[in-house]
N, C-alpha and C positions, 0 to 999 in steps of 0.2 A: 264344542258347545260354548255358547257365549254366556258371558257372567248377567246375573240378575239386574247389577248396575248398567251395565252396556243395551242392558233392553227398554231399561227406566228411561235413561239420557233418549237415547232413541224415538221413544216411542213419545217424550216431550217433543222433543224435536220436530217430528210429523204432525203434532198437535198445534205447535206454534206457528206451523208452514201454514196448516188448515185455516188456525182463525184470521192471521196475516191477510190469505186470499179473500176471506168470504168478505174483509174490512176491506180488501180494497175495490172488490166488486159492489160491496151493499149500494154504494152508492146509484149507481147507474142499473140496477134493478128495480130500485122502488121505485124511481122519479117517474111519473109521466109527463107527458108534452103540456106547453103552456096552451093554454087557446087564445091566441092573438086575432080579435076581432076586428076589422076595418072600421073605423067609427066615423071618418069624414063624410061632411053631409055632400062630397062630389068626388070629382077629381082629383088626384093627388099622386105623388112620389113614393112606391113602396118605402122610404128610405124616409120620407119623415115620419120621427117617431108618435107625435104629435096627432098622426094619421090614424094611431092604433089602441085598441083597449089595454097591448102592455107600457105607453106611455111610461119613464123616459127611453125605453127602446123598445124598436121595430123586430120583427119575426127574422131571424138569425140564426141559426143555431151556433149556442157557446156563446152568446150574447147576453147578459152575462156569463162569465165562465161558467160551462156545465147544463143551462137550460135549453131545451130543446123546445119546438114550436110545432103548433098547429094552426093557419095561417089560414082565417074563412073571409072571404070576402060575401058580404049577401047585403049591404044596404038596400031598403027595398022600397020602391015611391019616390025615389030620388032623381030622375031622369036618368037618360046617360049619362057616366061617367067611365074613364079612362084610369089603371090606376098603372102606373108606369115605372119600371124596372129598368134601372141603365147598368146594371152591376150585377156581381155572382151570391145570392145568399143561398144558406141552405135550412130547410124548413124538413120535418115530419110527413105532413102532408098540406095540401093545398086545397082547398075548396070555393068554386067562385057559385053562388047558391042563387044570383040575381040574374034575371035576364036582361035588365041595363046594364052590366056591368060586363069591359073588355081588359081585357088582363095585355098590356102590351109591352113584352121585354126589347129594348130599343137593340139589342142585339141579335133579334133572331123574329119570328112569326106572332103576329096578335090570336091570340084565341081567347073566346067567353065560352 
């Protein structure tokens, strides 16, 4: 049978493991995604940050460290526009909500 003390240390010891974990997860359970809205009145570079309602950065994920994005493009009345991706980012989700608008990643297929 184990002593009173050996159950005490113990039973902190699983206690300090538990709250350890839940601080290192609380993080990345509360956050949700930013919503990074296309704000240029046309065409433009997914990469300028300039382009977008989270101005001074563009839809990234961990851009800054830790944020994650939701990435809508829908200007709407604007004529066509083009909005142009030469690089790998990584976003939540994607939404193109305008039917002027082409989403064209210079490395692979255009789709709106």
């Amino acid at each position: 049978m184990r002593s009173k003390r050996f159950r005490n240390a113990r039973a902190r010891c699983h206690a300090a493991i538990a709250i350890a974990a839940a601080a290192a997860f609380a993080p990345f359970a509360s956050r949700a995604a930013t919503v990074a809205t296309w704000t240029a009145p046309g065409a433009g570079a997914w990469t300028t940050a300039a382009n977008w309602s989270t101005n001074p950065d563009y839809p990234n994920n961990g851009t800054p460290s830790g944020v994650t994005y939701q990435a809508v493009i829908d200007q709407p009345g604007t004529g066509a526009y083009t909005v142009t991706l030469s690089g790998t980012v990584a976003v939540d989700s994607l939404s193109i909500n305008a039917a002027n608008a082409t989403f064209m990643p210079t490395f692979g297929s255009p789709f709106n």
